[in-house]
N, C-alpha and C positions, 0 to 999 in steps of 0.2 A: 504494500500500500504506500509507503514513503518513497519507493523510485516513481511515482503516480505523481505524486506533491513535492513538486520545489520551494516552492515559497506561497507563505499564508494563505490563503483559501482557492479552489478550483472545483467546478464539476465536471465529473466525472459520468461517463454512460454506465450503466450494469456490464456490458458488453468488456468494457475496460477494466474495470473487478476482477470479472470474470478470466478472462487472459492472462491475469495476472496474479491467478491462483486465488481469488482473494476467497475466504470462506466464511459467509453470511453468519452463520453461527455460532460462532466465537467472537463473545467480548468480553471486555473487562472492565467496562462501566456503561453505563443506560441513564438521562437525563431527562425526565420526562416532565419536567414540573413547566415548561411553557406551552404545553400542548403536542410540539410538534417531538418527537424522540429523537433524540442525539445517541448515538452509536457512538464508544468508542473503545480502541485495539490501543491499550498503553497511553501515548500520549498526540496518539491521531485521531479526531473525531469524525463520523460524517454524520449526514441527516439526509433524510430520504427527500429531494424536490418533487418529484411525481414517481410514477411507476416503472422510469428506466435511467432517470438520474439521478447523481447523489452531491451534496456539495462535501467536500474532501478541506479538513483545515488538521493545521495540528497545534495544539494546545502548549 
């Protein structure tokens, strides 16, 4: 997920995840307290934009 993100925030397709091994199912935090859920693997976050894009930041 971090060869995906250079610098501060981008979106990303599923497509692009996807190829790059990413695996949905694995995290190691969940922010759900503004409505919208935040994902995040360590110290990289995303959140879902619609249903094939994600915005990719890292904390």
């Amino acid at each position: 997920m971090k060869s995906l993100l250079d610098v501060g925030a981008i979106s990303v397709s599923k497509n692009q995840l996807d190829l790059s091994k990413f695996d949905f199912r694995y995290i190691t935090n969940l922010n759900d307290s503004k409505g919208t859920p935040i994902y995040y693997v360590y110290d990289v976050g995303y959140q879902p934009l619609d249903e094939e894009n994600y915005l990719l930041f890292q904390e």
